[in-house]
N, C-alpha and C positions, 0 to 999 in steps of 0.2 A: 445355347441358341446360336444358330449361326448369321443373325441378320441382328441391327439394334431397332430399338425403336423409342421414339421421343414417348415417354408415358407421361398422357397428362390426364386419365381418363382410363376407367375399364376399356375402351371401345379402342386407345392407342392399346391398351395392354395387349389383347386379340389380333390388331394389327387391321378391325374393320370400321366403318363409318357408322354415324349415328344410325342410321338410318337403316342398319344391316336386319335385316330378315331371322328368322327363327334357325332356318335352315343355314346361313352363311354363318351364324354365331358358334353355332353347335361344331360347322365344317373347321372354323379357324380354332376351335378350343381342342378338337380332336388330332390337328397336325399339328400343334406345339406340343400335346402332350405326346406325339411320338417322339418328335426332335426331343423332350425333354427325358425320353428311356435311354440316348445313346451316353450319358452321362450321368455320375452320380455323383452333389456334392452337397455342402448347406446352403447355398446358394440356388444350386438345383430345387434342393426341395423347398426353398423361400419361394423361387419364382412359380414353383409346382402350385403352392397354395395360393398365392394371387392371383392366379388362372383359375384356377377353381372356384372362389369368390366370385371373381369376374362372371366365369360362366353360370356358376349359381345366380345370381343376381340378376343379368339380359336374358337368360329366360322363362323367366318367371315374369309375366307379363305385372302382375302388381309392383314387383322389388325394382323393376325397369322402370315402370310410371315414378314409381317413388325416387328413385336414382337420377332419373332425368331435372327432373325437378332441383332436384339439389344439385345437382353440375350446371343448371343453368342460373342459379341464384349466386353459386360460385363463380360463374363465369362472368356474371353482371359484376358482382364484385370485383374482379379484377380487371375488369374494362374500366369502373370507375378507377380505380384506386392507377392504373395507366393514367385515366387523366390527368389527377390532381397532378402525379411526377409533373406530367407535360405541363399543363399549366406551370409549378413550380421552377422548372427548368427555365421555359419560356421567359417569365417574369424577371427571371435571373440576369439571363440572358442579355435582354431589353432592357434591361437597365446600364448593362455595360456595355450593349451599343450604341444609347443612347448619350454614354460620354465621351466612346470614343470619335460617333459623328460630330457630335458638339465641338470636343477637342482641335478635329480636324477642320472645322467651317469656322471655328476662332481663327485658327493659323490661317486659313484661305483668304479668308474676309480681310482682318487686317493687311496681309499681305496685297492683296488685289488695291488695297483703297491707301495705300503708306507709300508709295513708288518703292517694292523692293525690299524696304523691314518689314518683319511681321512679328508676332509675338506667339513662337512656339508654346503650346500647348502640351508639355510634357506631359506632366502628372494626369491629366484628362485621357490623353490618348493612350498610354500604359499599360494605368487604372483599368480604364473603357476596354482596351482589347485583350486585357486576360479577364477578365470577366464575361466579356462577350464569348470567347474560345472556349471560357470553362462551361460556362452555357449550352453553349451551341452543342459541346459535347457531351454534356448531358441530357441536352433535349435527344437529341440522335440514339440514344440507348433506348430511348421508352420504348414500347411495341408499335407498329406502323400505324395501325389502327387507330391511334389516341393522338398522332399529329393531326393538325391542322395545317390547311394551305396558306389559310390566315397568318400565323404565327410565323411560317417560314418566308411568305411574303415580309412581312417586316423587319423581321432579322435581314433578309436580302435585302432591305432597302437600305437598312442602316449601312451595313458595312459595304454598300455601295458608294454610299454618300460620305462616308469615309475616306473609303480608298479613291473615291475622283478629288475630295479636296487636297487630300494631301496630295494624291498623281498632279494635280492641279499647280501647285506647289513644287512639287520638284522638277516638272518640266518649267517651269517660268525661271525658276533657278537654274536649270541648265541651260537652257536660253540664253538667259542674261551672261551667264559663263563664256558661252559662244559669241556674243554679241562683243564679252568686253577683249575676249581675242581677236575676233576682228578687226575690232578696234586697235588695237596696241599693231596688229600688222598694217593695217591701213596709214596710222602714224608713221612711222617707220616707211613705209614706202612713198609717200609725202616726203617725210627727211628725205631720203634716198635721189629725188626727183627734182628736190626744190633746184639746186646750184641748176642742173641742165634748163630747166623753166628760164630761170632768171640768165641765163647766158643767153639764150635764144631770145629772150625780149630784150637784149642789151643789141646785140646783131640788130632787130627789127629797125628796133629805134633809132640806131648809127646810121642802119639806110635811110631812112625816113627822114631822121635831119642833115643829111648829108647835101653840102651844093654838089651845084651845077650835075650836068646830063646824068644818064644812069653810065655805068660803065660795066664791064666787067669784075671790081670790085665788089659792087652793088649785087651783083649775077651771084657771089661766091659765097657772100655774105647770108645771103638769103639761103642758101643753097646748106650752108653749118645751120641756120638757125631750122629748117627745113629738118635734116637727120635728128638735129636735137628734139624737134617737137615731136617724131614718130618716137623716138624713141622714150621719151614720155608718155605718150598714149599707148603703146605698148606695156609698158607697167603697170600703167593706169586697169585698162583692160586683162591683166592677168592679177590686179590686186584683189585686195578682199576687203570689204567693208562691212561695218555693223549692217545688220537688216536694213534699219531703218532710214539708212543712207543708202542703198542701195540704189536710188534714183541719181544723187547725185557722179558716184562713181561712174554707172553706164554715161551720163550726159557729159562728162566731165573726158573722159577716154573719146567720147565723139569729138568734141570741142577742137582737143589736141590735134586728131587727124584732121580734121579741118585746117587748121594752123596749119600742118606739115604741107598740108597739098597746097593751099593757097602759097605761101613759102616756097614749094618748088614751081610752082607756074612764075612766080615772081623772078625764080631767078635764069630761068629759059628768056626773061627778056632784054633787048638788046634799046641802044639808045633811037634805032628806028622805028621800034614798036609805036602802033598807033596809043595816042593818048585813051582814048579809049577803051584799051585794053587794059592799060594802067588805070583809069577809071572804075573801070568792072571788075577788078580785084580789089583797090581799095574799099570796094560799097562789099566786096563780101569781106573781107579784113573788118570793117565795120560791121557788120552784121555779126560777125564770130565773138566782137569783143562785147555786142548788146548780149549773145545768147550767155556767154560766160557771167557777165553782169548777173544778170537774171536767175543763173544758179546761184551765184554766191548769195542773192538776195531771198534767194527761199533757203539756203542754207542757213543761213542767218536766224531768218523767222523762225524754223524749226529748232535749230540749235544754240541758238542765243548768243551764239558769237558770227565771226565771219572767219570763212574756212581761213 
């Protein structure tokens, strides 16, 4: 033959549908048995005589009623017997999704409600996911016909709800990964800052308690404590903080610039400046050290110490 064909049935054997006519029966049994003169082998002659069965059989209108009949009881049969695999599969299945979601919503849960530990679910999740895979892959073998959308709904729930707790889970842990690097850079750049911080308030302070008029000392003084605070808020502004500080770092890099600019209007004045002007930079000098207050004080609240 020079064509195959799936034989599950006289009617594949012919190569025609249930349904075929007297005439199409007769046409398809008489072009195989020509295909089947260009060869001769024991094969030949096997397949010669199953054709011939065949075509004995679908035309004989009783041996046909009678045939039909028993390929359709045969066929019932294998639709059920498709089931029960599917069921059997399914159940299988479901049961090891059912630990590996479990597994994964122990580790979620714990995790979500411990700040951070949780209590891996080894042996559940495993267990649950090669049983789940073996499953799954079993169920996928039966015939299409004997799935249900039910059953593959389920299985898709489970190993959804799997894969978000655990996904759940190791983004929080990567997070917190990110979080405790920013951290460790944010320290460090703190270190890095403090000595300039505290020289520029050392400056402020020398003017402030310094006698008599302002001078040009006063002018110069302010003028180092000035560079110093930009150059602080520059750091400040290009550092990195955990997430959850992230309020204070932006407020914290404003603050400085602030300082730096009040710092240099301070030091552009001379001993004939109206008091007044010296007035209206000291109430914003005051106002910068309430707004810093007030970060460190929600600092505080949130993080339990003072920055």
């Amino acid at each position: 033959m020079s064509r195959s064909r799936e034989v599950n049935s006289y009617y594949d054997l012919l190569g025609v549908p249930p349904h075929a006519t007297e005439l199409e029966i007769r046409s398809a049994y008489g072009r195989d048995v020509l295909r089947l003169q260009e060869s001769a082998s024991d094969k030949v002659a096997q397949f010669r005589a199953a054709l011939d069965a065949a075509f004995a059989t679908l035309v004989d209108p009783d041996k046909r009623t009678a045939y039909d009949a028993t390929l359709a009881t045969a066929t019932q049969s294998d639709v059920a017997d498709a089931a029960d695999d599917a069921d059997a599969a399914f159940r299988y299945a479901r049961r090891g999704g059912l630990w590996f979601a479990g597994g994964a919503l122990v580790t979620a849960v714990t995790y979500a409600f411990s700040e951070g530990t949780y209590f891996l679910a080894w042996g559940p999740l495993i267990f649950g996911g090669f049983q789940l895979v073996r499953g799954l892959l079993r169920y996928l073998t039966v015939p299409g016909a004997a799935r249900q959308a039910t059953h593959l709904a389920v299985l898709g729930g489970l190993i959804a709800v799997g894969i978000l707790s655990a996904g759940f889970v190791g983004l929080s842990e990567s997070l917190a990964a990110q979080d405790a690097a920013d951290g460790k850079k944010w320290n460090a750049m703190i270190d890095a800052t403090s000595l300039d911080v505290t020289k520029a308030s050392e400056l402020v302070n020398s003017v402030a308690n310094r006698a008599g008029p302002w001078d040009a000392s006063h002018s110069a003084d302010m003028e180092k404590a000035s560079v110093l605070y930009a150059s602080v808020a520059d750091a400040v502004a290009a550092g990195t903080a955990p997430a959850q500080l992230e309020w204070y770092r932006v407020g914290m890099a404003k603050n400085f610039r602030e300082a730096a600019a009040i710092a240099h209007e301070y030091s552009l004045l001379s001993a004939t400046s109206p008091a007044s002007t010296f007035q209206a930079l000291d109430n914003r000098w005051q106002a910068r050290l309430d707004e810093a207050t007030a970060l460190s004080d929600r600092f505080e609240a949130q993080v339990g110490t003072a920055p």
